[in-house]
N, C-alpha and C positions, 0 to 999 in steps of 0.2 A: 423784113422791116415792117412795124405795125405799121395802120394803117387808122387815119382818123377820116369818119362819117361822122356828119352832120346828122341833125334829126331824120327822118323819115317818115312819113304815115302812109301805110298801107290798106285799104281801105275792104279788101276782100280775097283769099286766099284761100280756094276749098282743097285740103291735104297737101302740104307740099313744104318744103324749105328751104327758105333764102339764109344765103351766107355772103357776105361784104369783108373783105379781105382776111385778114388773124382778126377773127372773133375771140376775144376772149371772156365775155361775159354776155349771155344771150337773154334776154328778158320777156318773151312773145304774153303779150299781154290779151284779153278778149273777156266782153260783158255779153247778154243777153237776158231776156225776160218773155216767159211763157205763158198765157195764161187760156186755161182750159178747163173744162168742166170734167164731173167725175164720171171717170170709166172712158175717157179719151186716149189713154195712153197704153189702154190694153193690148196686150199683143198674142198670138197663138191660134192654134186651128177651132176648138172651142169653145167660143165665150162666151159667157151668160151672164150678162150684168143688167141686176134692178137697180138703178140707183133714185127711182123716183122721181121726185122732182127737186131737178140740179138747176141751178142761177148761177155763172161765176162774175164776178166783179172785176170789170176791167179798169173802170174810175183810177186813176193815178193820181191823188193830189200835191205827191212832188213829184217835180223835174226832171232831178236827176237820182236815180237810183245806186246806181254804178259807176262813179267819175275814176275813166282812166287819164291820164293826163304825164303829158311830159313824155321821155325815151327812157325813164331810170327806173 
């Protein structure tokens, strides 16, 4: 017999997943925002990076970047 949930918000969830009775349509929704200067995201044994001189701009003059909103 299905099963009706109300909204939910879950707020942090590192690797894993929830199931609430017959799922039948699953929607995992998630934003974030990065901000880093050049040659930060390097990876390996190794690296040589000139990048001079790097400034990254963190200044956000809107709010909201990424609106998730609602359960749908």
């Amino acid at each position: 017999m299905p099963s009706i949930v109300g909204p939910i918000k879950i707020n942090s969830i590192d690797g894993g997943v929830i199931n609430f009775g017959d799922s039948f349509y699953l929607s995992p929704k998630s934003n974030s925002k990065v901000s880093s200067g050049s040659g930060s995201f390097n990876t390996g044994d190794f690296i040589n990076t000139n990048s001079g001189l790097s400034a990254t701009n963190t200044a956000d003059p809107d709010v909201a970047d990424q609106n998730v909103s609602a359960n749908a």
